[in-house]
C-alpha positions as CSV (number, residue, x, y, z in Angstrom):
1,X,130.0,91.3,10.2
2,X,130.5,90.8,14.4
3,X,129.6,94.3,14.9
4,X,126.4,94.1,12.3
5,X,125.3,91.1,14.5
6,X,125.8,92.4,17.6
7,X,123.5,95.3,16.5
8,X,121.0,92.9,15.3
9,X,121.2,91.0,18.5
10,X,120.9,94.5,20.3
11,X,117.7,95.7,18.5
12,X,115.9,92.4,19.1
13,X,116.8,92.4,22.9
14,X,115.5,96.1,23.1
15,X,112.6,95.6,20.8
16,X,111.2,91.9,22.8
17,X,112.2,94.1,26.0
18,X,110.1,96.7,25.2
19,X,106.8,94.3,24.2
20,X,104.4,95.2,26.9
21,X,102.0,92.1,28.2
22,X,98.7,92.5,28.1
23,X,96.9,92.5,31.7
24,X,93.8,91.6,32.9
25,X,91.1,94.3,33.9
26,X,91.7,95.6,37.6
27,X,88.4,94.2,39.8
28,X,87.0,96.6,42.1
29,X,88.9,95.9,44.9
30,X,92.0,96.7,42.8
31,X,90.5,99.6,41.4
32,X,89.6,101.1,45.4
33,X,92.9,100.1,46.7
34,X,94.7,102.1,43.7
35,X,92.7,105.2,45.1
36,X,93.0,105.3,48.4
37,X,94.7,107.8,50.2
38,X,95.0,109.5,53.5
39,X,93.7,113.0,54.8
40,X,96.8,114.6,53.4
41,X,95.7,113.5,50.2
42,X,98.9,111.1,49.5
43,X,98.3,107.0,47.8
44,X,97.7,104.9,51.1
45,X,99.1,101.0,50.5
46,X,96.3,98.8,51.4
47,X,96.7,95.0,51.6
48,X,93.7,93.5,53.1
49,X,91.6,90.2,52.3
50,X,88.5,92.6,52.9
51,X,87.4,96.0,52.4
52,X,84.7,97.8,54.2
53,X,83.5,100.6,51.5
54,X,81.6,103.1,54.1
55,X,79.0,105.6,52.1
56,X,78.1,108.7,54.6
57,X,78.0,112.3,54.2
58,X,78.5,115.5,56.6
59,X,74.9,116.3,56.5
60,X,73.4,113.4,57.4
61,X,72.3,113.4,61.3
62,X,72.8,109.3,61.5
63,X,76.4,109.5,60.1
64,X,77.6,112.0,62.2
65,X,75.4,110.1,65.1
66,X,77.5,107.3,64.1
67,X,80.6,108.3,64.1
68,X,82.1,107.3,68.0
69,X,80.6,103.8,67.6
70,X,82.2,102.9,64.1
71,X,85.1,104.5,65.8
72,X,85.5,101.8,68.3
73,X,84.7,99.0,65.9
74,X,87.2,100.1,63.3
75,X,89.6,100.2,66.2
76,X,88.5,97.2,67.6
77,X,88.7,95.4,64.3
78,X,92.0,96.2,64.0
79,X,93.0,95.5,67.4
80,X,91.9,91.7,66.6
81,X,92.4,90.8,63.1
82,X,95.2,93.5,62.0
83,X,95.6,94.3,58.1
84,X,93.0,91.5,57.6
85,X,90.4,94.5,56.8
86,X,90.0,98.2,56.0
87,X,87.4,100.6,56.1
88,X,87.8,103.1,53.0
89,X,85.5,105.8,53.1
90,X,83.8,106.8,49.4
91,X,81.8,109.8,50.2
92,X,78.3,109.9,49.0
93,X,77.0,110.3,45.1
94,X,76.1,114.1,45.9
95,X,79.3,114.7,46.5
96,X,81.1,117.6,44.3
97,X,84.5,117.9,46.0
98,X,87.1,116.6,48.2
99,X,86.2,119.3,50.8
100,X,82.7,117.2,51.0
101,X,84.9,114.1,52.0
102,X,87.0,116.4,54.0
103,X,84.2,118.0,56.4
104,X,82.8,114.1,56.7
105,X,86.4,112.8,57.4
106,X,87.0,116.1,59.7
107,X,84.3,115.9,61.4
108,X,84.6,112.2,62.5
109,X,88.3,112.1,63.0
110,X,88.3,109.3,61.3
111,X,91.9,107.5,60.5
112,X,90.8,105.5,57.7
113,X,91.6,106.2,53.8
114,X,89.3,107.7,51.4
115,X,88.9,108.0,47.8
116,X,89.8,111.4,46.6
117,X,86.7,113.3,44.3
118,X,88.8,113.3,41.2
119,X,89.6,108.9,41.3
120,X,86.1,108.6,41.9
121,X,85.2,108.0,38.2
122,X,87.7,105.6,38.1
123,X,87.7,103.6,41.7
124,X,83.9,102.8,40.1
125,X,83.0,103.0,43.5
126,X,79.7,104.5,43.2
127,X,78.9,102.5,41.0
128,X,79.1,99.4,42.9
129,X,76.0,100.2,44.6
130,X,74.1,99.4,41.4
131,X,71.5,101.5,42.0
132,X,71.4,105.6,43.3
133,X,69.0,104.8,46.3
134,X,71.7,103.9,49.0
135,X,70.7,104.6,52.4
136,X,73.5,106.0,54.6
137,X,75.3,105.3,56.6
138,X,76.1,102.3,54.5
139,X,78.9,99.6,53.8
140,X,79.9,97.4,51.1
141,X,81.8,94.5,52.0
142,X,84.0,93.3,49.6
143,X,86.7,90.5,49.1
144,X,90.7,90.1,47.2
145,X,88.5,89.0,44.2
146,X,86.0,92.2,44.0
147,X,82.8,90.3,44.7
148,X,80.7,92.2,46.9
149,X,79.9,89.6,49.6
150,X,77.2,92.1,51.3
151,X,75.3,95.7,51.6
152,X,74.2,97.7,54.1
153,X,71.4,97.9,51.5
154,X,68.2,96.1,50.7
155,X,65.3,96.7,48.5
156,X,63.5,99.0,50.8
157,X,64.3,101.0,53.8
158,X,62.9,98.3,56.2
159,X,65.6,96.3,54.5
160,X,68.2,98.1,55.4
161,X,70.4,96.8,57.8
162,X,73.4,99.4,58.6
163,X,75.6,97.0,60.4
164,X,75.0,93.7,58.1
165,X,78.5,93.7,56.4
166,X,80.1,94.6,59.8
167,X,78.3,91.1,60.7
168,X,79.4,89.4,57.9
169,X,82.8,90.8,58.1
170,X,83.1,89.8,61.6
171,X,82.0,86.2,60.7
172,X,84.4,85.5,57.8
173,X,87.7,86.9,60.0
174,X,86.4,84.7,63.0
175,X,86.5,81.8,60.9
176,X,89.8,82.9,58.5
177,X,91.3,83.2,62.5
178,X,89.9,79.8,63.7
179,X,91.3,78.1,60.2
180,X,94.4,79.8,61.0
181,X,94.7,78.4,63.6
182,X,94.5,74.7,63.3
């Protein structure tokens, strides 16, 4: 009768262990921080209160034209507010293959992560730019809770503004720093 318990005890304990609790959906930033990885093609860790999606492609004259400047800022960036940001690059939707994001990556030296080809169905990060017409080079500015707090894009080319969620970026981690500090 003891050992017929004790087996009945076990089972339960296994069978309540084993019960698997149902999650909430991953937001977007969850989802792009799961696919990041470095040049080497291994998962990157990335912990940051903001995340800088960059759109660009190796064809395009004004992302390669770019590429020294958002150099600097990235480095600069990280220079002053640490693992408060990062800049994960997604490619652009005419993309077919992770040597597209190589040659772009290649060709900037850039050291930030990027979201491999094959996760790119499920980071969703194309389709966060709700819409196909994204002018590059571009940036999505996104927050812990996967809102986007601002684009690069607008609703025409004259409302594009390349640099307006570096802007915006720059002013949230200048006041996160200031209430910081106090």
């Amino acid at each position: 009768m003891k050992r017929m318990l004790t087996v009945i005890l076990l089972g339960f304990l296994l069978l309540s262990g084993c019960k698997t609790i149902p999650s909430e959906p991953m937001n977007a930033y969850e989802k792009i921080v799961k696919s990041a990885h470095d040049r080497q093609g291994d998962p990157v860790m990335v912990d940051a209160d903001y995340l800088l999606v960059y759109y660009a492609a190796d064809w395009c004259p004004y992302c390669v034209e770019y590429a020294e400047e958002l150099k600097e800022q990235y480095s600069l960036y990280k220079r002053m507010y640490g693992d408060n940001l990062e800049i994960i690059f997604a490619g652009h939707v005419n993309d077919q293959s992770d040597e597209n994001l190589h040659a772009f990556l290649d060709q900037g030296s850039y050291s930030f992560p990027y979201i491999p080809y094959s996760l790119r169905e499920s980071s969703g990060v194309m389709e966060l730019l709700g819409e196909h017409r994204f002018y590059i080079p571009g940036f999505l500015l996104l927050d812990r809770e996967g809102i986007i707090l601002s684009s690069s894009n607008g609703a025409t080319k004259e409302e594009y503004l390349r640099d307006r969620p570096l802007y915006e970026l720059q002013t949230l981690l200048s006041i996160d720093c200031a209430v910081c500090t106090q």
